[in-house]
Backbone bond lengths (Angstrom), bond angles and torsions (degrees), N, CA, C in turn:
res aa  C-N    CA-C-N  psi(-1)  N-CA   C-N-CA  omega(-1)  CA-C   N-CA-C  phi
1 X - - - 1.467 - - 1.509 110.83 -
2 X 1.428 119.41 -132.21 1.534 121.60 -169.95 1.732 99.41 -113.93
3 X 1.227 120.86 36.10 1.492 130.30 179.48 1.705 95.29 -88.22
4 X 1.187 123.04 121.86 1.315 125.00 163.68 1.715 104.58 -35.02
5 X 1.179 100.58 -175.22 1.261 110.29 168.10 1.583 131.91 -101.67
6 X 1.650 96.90 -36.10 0.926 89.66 165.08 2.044 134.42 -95.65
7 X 1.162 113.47 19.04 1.614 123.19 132.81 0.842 127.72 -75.98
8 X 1.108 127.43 -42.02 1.532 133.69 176.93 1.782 101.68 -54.75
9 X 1.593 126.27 -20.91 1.458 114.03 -151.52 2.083 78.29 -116.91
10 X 1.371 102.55 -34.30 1.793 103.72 -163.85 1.650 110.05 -77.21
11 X 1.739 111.95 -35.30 1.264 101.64 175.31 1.674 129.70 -49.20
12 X 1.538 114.53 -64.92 1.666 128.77 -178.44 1.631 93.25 -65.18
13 X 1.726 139.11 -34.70 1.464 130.06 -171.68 1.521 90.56 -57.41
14 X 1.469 133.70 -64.19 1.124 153.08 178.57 1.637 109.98 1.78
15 X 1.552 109.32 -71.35 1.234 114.48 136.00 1.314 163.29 -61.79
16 X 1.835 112.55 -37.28 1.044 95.53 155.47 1.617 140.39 -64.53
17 X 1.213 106.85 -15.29 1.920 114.68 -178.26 1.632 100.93 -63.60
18 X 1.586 120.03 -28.99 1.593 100.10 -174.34 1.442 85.35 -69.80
19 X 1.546 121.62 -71.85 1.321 118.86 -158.91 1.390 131.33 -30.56
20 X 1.382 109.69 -32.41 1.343 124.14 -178.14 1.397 104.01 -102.19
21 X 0.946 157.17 -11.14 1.658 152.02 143.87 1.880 97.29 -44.43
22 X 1.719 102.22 -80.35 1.175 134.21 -165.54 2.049 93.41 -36.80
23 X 1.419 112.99 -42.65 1.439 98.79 -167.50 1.027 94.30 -83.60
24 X 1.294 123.71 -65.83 1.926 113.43 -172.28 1.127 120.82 -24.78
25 X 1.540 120.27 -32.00 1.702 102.48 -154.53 2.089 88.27 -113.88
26 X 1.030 92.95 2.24 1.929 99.51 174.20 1.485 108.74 -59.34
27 X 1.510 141.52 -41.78 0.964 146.33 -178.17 1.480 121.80 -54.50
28 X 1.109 108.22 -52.49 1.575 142.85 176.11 1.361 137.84 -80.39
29 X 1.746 106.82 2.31 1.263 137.87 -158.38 1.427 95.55 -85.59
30 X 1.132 118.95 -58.64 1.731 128.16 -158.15 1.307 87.69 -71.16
31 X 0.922 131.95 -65.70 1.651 127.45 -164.51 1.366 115.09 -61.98
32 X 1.467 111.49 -36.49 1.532 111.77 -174.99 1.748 92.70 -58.78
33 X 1.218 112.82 -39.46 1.808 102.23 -174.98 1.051 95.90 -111.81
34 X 1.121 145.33 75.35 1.477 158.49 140.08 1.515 119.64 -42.54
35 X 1.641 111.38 -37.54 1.237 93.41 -171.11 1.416 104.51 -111.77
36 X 1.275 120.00 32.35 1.245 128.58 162.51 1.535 131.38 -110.96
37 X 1.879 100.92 -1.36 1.211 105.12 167.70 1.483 111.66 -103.85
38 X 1.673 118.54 -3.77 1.505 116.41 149.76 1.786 137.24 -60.60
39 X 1.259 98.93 10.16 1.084 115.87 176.09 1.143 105.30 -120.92
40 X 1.878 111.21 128.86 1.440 116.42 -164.96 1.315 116.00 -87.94
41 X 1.405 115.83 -9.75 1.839 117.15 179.52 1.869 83.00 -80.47
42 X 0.909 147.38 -14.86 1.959 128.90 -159.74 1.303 98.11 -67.27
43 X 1.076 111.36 146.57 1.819 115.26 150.71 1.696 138.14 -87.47
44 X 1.210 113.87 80.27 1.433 93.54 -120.70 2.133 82.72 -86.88
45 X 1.100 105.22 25.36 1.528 101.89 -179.40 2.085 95.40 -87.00
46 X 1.616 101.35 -10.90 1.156 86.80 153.71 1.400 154.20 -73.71
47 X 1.233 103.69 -19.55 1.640 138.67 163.27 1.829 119.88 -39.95
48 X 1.037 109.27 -20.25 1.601 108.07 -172.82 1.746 102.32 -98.40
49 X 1.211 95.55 -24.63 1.767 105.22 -161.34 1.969 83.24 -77.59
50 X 1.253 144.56 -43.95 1.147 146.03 -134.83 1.941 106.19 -59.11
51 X 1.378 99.61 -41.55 1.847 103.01 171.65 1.326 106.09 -55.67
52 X 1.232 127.65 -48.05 1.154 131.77 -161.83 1.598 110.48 -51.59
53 X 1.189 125.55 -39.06 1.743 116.29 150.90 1.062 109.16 -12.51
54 X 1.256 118.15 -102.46 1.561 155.72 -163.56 1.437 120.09 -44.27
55 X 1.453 90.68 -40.43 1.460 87.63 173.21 1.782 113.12 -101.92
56 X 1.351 120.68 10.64 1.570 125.15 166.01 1.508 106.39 -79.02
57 X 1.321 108.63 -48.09 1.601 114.50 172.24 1.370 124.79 -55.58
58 X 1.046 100.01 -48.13 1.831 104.68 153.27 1.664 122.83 -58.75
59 X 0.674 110.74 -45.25 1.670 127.41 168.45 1.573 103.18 -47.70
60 X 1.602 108.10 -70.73 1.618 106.37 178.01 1.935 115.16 -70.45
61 X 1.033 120.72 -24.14 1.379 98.25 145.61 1.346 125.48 -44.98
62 X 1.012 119.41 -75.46 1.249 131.82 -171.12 1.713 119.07 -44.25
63 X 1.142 83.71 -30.53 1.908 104.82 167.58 1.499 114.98 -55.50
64 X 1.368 86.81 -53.83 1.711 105.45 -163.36 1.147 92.67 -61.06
65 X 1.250 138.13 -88.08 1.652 155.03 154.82 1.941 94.61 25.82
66 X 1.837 80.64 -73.88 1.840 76.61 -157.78 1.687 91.51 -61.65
67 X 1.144 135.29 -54.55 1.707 131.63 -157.48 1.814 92.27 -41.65
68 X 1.474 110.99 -61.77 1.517 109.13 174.08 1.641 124.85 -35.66
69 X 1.264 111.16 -38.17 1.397 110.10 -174.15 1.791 115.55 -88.49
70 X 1.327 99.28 -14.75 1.615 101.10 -174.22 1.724 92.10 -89.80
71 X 1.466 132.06 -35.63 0.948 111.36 167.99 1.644 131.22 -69.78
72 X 1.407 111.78 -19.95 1.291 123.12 -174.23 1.823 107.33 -88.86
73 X 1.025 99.30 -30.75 1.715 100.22 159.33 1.333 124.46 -99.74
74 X 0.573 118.12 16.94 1.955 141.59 178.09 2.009 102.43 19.50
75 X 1.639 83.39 66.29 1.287 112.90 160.07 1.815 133.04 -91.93
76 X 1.297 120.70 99.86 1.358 126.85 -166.11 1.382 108.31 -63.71
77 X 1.401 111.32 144.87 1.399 104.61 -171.40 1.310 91.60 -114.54
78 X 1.556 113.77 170.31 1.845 116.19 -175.34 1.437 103.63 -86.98
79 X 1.471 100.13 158.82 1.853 101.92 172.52 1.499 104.99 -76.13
80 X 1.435 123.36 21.10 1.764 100.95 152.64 1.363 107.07 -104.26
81 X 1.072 117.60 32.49 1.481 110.12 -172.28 1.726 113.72 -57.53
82 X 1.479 99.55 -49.21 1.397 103.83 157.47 1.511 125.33 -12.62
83 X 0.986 126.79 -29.98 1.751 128.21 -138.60 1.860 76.63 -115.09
84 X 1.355 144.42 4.53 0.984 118.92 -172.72 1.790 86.20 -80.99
85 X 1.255 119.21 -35.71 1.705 124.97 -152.72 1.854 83.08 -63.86
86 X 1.089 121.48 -55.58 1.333 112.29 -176.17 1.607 120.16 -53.91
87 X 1.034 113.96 -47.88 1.611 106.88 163.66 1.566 122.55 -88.97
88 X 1.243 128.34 -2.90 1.588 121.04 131.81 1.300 107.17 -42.00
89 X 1.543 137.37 -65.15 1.582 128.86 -146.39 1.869 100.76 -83.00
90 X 1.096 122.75 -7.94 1.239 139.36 -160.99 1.878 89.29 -93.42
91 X 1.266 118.50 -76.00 1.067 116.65 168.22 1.374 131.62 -26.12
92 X 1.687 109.59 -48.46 1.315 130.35 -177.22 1.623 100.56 -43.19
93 X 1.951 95.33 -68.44 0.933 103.81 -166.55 1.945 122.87 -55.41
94 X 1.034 103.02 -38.51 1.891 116.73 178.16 1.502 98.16 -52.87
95 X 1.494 110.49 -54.32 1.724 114.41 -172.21 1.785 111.76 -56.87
96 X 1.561 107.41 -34.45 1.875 103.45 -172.65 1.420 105.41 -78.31
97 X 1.424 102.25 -39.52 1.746 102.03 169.84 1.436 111.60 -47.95
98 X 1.426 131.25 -60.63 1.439 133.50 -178.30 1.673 106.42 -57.67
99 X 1.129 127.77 -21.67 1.019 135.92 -151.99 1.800 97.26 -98.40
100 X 1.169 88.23 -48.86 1.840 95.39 -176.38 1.611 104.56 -84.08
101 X 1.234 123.95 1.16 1.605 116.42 167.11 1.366 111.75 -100.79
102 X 1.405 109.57 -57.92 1.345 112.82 169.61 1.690 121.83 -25.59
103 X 1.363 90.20 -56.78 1.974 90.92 -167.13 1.508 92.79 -63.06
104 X 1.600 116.47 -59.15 1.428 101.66 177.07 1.380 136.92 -10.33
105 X 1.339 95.60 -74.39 1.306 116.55 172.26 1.547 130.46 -47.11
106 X 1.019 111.01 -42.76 1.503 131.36 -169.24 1.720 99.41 -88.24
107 X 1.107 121.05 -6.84 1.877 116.90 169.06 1.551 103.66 -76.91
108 X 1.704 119.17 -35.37 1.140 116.89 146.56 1.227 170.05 -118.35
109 X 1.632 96.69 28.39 1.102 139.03 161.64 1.245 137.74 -96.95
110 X 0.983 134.35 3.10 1.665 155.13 -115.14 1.948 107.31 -66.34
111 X 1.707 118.93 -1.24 1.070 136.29 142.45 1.314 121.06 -30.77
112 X 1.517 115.27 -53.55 1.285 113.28 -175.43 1.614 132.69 -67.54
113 X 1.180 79.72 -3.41 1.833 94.23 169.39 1.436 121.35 -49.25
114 X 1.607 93.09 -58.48 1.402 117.26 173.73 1.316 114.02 -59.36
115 X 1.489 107.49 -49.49 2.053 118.48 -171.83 1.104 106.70 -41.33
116 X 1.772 99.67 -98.03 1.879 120.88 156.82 1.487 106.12 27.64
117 X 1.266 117.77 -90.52 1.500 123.18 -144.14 1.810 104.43 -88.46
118 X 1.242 97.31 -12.53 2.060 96.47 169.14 1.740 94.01 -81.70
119 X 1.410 120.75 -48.35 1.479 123.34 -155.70 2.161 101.07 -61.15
120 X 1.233 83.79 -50.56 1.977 89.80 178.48 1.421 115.66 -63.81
121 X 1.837 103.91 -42.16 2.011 87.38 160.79 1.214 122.99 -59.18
122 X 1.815 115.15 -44.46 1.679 98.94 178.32 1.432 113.69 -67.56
123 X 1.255 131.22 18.35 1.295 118.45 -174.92 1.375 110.40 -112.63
124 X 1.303 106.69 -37.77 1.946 134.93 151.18 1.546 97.63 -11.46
125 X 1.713 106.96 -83.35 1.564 132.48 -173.16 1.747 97.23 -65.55
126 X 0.862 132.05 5.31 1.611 126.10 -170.77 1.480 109.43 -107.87
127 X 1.648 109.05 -7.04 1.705 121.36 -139.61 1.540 94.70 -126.78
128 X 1.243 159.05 113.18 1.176 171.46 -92.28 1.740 80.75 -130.57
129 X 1.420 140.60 49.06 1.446 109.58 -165.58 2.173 103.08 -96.45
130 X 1.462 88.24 -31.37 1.515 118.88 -162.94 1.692 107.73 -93.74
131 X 1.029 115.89 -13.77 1.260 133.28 -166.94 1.992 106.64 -150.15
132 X 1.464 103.32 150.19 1.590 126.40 179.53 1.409 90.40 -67.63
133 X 1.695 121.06 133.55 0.909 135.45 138.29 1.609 116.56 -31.86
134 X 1.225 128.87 -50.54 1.239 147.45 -156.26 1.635 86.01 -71.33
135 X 1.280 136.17 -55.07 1.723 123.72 -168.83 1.397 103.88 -61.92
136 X 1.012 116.41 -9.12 1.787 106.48 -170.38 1.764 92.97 -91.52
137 X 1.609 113.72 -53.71 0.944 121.04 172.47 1.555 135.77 -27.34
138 X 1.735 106.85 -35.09 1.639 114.93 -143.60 1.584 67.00 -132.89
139 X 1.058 134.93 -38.15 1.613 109.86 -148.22 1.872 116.89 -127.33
140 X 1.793 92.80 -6.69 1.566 112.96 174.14 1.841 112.30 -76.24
141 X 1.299 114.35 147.55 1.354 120.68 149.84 1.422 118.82 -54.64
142 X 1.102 114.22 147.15 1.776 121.68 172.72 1.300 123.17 -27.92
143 X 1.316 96.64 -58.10 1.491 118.34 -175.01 1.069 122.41 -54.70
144 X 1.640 111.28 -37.66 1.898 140.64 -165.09 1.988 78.00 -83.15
145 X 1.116 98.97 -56.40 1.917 94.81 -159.15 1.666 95.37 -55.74
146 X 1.268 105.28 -51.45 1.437 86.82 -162.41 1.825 130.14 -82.89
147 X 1.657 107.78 -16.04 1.501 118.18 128.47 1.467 137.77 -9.97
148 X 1.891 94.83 -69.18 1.216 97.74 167.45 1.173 139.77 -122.71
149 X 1.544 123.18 15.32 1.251 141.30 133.77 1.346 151.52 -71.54
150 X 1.490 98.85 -15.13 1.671 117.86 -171.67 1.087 113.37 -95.96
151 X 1.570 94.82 -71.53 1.822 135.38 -172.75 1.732 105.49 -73.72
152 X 1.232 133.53 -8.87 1.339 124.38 -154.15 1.293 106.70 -125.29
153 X 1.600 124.19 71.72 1.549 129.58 -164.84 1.907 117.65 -49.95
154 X 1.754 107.62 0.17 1.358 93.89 173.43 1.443 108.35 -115.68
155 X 1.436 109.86 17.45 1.779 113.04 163.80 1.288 82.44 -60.54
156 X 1.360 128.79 -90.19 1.906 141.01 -152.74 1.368 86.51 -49.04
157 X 1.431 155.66 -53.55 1.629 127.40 -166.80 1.317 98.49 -64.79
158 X 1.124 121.23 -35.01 1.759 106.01 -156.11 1.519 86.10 -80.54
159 X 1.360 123.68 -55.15 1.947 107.37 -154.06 1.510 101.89 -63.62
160 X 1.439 118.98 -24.32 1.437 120.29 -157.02 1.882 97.53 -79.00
161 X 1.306 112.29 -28.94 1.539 136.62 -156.13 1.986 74.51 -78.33
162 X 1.344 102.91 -90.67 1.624 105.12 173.76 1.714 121.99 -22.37
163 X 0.853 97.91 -65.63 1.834 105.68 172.99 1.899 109.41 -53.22
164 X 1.392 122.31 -30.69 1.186 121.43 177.91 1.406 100.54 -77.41
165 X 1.233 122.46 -47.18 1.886 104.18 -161.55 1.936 92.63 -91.35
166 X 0.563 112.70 -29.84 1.231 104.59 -163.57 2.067 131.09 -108.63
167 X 1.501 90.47 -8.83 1.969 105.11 169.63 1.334 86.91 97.19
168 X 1.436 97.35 -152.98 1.404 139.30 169.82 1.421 107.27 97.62
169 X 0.717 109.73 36.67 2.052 115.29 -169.77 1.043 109.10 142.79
170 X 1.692 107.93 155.15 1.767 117.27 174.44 1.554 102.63 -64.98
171 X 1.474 102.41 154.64 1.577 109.43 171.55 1.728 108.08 -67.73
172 X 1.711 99.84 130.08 1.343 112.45 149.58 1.407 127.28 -55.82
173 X 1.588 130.77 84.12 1.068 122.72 -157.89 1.758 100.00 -85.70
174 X 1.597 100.48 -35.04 1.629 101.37 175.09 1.612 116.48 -45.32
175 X 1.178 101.79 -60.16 1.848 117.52 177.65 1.280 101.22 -27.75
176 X 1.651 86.65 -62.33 1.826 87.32 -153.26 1.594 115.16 -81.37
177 X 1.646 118.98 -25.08 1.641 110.40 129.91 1.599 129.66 -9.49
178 X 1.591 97.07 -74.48 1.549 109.98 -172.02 1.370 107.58 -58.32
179 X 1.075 126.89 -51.34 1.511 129.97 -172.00 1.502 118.27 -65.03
180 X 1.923 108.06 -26.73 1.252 84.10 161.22 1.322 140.63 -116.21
181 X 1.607 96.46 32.03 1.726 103.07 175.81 1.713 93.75 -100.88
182 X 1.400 95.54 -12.15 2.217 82.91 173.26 1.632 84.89 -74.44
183 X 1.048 138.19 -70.55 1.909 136.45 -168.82 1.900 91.07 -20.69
184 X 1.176 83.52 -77.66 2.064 87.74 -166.12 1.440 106.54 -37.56
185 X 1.312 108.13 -77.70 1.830 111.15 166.45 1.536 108.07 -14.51
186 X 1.184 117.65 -77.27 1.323 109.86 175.82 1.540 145.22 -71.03
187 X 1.109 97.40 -16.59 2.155 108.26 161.13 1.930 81.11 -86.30
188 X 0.894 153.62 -86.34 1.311 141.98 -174.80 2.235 118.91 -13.96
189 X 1.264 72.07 -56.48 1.577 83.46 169.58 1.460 119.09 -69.27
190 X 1.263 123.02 -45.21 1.429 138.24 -166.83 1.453 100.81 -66.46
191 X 1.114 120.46 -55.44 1.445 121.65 -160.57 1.991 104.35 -76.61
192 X 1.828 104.16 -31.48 1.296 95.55 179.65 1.749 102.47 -78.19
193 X 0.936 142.93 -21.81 1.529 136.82 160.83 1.775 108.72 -38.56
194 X 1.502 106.20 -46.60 1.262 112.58 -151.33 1.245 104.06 -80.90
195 X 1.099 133.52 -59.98 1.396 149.51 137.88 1.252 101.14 -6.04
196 X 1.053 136.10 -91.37 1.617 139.26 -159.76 1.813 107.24 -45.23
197 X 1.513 100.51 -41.36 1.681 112.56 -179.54 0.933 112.77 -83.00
198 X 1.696 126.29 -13.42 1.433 97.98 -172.46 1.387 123.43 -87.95
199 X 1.171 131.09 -3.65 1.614 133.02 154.89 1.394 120.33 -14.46
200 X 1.265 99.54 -52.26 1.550 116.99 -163.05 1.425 108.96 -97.30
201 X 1.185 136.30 -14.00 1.416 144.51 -157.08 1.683 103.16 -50.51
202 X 1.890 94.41 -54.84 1.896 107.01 173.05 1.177 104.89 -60.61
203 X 1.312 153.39 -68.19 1.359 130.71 -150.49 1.554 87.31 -79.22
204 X 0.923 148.93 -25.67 2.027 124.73 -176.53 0.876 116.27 -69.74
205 X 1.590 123.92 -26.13 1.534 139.22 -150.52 1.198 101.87 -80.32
């Protein structure tokens, strides 16, 4: 539509940059503090949350940026704008789940170091962030649409993320339902991975 381009590219990045900070450095987490989970008073379920700094601060840059540009292009935003804070916390939640399996995993896997960060670029290019949903739609094979329309839970953050600041249709309330009982499912999942592994974390470490 008449969305600049660059909102159209900073809103859904907004989120994906925690997610994709937050997973890359999930693998590498336990070990980077290794010698703080040899100590039996640590918590070390604190350990996954630790990117999450770094990459919020990046996040609120990135905030600032777009808030700057919608005022500097005197672009109206929709009255659901609101609904971005709800799928920010939705995200949060999907990212600690990935976050709390991953590291798990990777104390005995230590492969995934390497995996991780190829799997989130192809998922980057898989994710409508850089490009209209609509070309995949009108101009993709089946397979491509349903890849990255069906199967790919941050198509629905990003269009739903887009559709919140900016209109163009009633809110998907189902979507955004669905997306966040996959979030729970997965901080649900994440933490029972973590839990189950962490016994062993000291003798692997």
């Amino acid at each position: 539509g008449d969305v600049p381009f660059s909102l159209f590219y900073f809103v859904p990045f907004s989120l994906w940059g925690v997610f994709a900070e937050v997973t890359g450095r999930s693998p590498g987490i336990l070990r980077e503090y290794g010698y703080l989970i040899n100590k039996i008073a640590f918590p070390a379920w604190v350990l996954p949350m630790v990117p999450f700094a770094s990459a919020l601060l990046g996040q609120a840059i990135i905030l600032a940026l777009t808030v700057g540009l919608i005022v500097y292009l005197g672009v109206t935003v929709a009255s659901t704008a609101w609904m971005y804070l709800l799928i920010w916390a939705i995200v949060m939640v999907l990212t600690l789940g990935i976050a709390y399996m991953i590291s798990a995993l990777a104390v005995y896997v230590p492969e995934l170091a390497q995996g991780v960060p190829v799997v989130v670029t192809i998922l980057f290019w898989l994710t409508p962030i850089l490009y209209p949903a609509k070309l995949v739609e009108d101009h993709g094979a089946l397979w491509v649409r349903s890849l990255i329309m069906d199967y790919n839970p941050f198509y629905y953050i990003v269009d739903l993320s887009r559709h919140a600041v900016f209109g163009g249709g009633p809110v998907a309330w189902d979507s955004l339902a669905g997306i966040g009982l996959v979030a729970l499912a997965t901080l649900a999942f994440g933490l029972f991975v973590f839990r189950k592994l962490r016994p062993g974390f000291a003798d692997v470490i």
